[in-house]
N, C-alpha and C positions, 0 to 999 in steps of 0.2 A: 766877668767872664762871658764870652758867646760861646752858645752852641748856636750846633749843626738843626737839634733840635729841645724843644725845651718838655719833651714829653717823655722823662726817662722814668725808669725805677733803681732806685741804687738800694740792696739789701745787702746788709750789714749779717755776722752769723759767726758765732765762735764762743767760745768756752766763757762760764760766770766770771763774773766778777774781772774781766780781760777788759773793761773800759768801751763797749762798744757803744755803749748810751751817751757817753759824751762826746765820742769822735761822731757819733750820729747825728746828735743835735746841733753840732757843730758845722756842719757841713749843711743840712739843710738852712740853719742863720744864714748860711755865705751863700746859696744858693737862691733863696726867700724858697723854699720847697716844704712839704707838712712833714713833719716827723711823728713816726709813729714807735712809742716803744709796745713790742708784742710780747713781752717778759712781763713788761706788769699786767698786762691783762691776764697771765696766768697766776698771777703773785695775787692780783682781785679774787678771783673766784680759787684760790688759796686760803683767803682770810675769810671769805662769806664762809668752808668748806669747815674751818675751825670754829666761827662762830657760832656757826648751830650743830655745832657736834658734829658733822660727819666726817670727822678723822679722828680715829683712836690709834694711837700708835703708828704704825703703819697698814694699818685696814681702812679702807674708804668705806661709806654705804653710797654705793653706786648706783643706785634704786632713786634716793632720797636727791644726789647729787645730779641726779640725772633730770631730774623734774623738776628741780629747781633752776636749773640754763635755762629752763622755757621763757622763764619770767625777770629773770635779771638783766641789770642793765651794766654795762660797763662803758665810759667815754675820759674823754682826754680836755681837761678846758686850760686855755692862756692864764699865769696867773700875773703877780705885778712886778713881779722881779724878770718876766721877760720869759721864763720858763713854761712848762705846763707841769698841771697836778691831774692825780688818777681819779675817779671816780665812780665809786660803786651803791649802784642804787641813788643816785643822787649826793651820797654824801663823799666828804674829802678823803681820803685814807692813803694820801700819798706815802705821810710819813711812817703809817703802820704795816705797809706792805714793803716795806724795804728792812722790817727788823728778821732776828736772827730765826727767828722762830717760823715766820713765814719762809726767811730762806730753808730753813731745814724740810719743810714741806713741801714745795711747790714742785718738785722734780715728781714727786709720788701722784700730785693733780696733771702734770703736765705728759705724762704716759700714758693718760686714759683715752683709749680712742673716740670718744664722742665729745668727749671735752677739746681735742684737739680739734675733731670736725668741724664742734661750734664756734670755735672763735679763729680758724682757716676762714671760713665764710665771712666773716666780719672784716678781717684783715684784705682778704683779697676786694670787698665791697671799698674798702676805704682806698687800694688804689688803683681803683678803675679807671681816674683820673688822670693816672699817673702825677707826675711831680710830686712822688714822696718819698720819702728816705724813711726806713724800719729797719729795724733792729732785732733779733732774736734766736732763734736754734737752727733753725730750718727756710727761712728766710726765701734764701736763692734754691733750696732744693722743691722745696715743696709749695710754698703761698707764689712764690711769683717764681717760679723756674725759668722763666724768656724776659726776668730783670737786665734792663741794658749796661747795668755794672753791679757783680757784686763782691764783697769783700768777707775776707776769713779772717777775723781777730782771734791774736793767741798772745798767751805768753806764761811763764811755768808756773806752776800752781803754787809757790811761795812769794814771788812778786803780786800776785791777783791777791792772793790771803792778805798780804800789807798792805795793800791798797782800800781791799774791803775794810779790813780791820779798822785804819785811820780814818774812815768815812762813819762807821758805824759811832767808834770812839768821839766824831767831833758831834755826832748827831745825841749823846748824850745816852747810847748803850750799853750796858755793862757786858761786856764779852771780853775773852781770853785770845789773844793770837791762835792757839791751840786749837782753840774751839770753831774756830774761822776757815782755819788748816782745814780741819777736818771737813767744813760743812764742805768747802772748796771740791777736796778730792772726791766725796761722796756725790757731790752732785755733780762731777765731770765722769764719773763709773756710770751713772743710773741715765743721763744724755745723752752716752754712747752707745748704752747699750740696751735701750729699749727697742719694744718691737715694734711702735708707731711712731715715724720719723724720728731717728736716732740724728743725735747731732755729726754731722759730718761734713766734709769742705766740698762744694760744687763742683765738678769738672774746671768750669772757666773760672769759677771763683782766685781771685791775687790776695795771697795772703800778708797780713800784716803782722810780725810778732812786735808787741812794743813792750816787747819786756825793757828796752835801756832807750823811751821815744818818751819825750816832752809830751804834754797834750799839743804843743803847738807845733811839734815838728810831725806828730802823729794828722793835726788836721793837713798841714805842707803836704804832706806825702799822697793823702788822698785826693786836693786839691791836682794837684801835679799828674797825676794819674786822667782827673778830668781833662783838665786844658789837652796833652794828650791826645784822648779817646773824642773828646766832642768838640774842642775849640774849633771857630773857624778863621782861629789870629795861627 
C-alpha cells in the first residue's frame, strides 16, 4: 500500500473487550507501523496498585499510589511468537494483567486524574514519531486528538462477554460467562462516566461495530478505509 504520506497516527478507541488490540496489531503488521496497546499500561500500574495493597475494595490510597508513578517503569518488548509482552519494572506480566481480577479493577485506576496524566505523557512521547497505531479509551479524543485516522470499535456487550470469556477460558482462567457479563457492563458504566476522559467517539472518529466481522474481514475494512484516505494508487 502507498501513501500520500508515511507519517500518520491511526487511534483506535471503543468499548472493553470489543477486539480493538487485535484489529490494532493487525493493521500496524500490514503497515510495518509500532503499535502501542495503552490499556495495558493501565492494566500494569493496575497490578503494581494490587500488589502492594493500595486497592481495598474499591478505595484506592492515592497518596501511596501517587508516589509510586514517580518511580515505575512500564514498556512494551517484541517477543518470539512475533507479538509484544507488557512489562512492569522490568519484569514480564503480560499474562497477569489480562486476568479477571485486574479486569475488575483497572477502570477504578484508570479514573484517577494523575494517573491518567502520567501515562497521556508517555503515550503521546511514544508518538511523536508518528507511524504508530494505539489503541485505547480516549485515544483520538485526548492523546492524539489531530490523529490522521481514528477509529470507534463497538459491539454489544454480550458478543464482547463471549469473546472475553473464550480468551480467558483458553488462557487457563476459571471464570463464569456471568461473571465476564458483568465485569463487561461495569466497566462500559464507570468509562462513560467518569469525570477525566470518559470514553466517548471523536467527532471525525468511523465507527466500526463488528459484532457479526471475522477478524479478517474486520482488518479488510480498516485496510480499505486506508487505500481510500491515503493511497496514491
Amino acid at each position: 500500500m502507498t501513501f500520500k504520506t508515511k507519517d500518520i497516527i491511526i487511534a483506535f478507541d471503543g468499548h472493553s473487550s470489543c477486539g480493538k488490540s487485535t484489529v490494532a496489531k493487525a493493521v500496524a503488521k500490514e503497515l510495518g507501523y509500532t503499535y502501542v496497546d495503552s490499556g495495558a499500561m493501565y492494566r500494569m500500574i493496575t497490578l503494581m496498585a494490587m500488589r502492594e495493597g493500595l486497592i481495598n475494595g474499591d478505595n484506592i490510597n492515592t497518596a501511596k499510589l501517587k508516589a509510586r508513578l514517580k518511580d515505575i517503569s512500564v514498556s512494551f518488548k517484541k517477543n518470539n511468537s512475533g507479538g509484544q509482552d507488557s512489562f512492569l519494572d522490568d519484569e514480564n506480566v503480560e499474562s497477569q494483567i489480562r486476568s479477571i481480577e485486574v479486569s475488575d479493577k483497572v477502570s477504578y485506576i484508570s479514573e484517577l486524574d494523575f494517573v491518567r496524566t502520567k501515562l497521556v505523557e508517555l503515550q503521546q512521547e511514544m508518538g511523536r514519531q508518528k507511524r504508530i497505531v494505539m489503541d485505547g479509551r480516549d485515544i483520538g479524543t485526548v492523546v492524539f486528538p489531530n490523529a490522521e485516522l481514528k477509529i470507534f470499535m463497538t459491539a454489544s456487550a454480550k458478543v464482547r462477554a463471549q469473546r472475553r470469556y473464550d480468551e480467558l477460558i483458553k488462557k487457563g482462567h476459571m471464570v463464569s460467562f456471568e461473571e465476564v457479563l458483568e465485569n463487561i457492563e461495569k466497566r462500559d458504566f464507570i468509562d462513560q462516566n467518569r469525570e477525566i476522559s470518559p470514553l466517548k467517539k471523536a467527532k471525525d472518529a468511523i465507527v466500526l461495530d463488528n459484532s457479526n466481522l471475522s477478524r479478517e474481514e474486520q482488518l479488510e475494512w480498516v485496510l480499505d478505509i486506508l487505500r481510500k484516505k491515503f493511497s496514491n494508487e
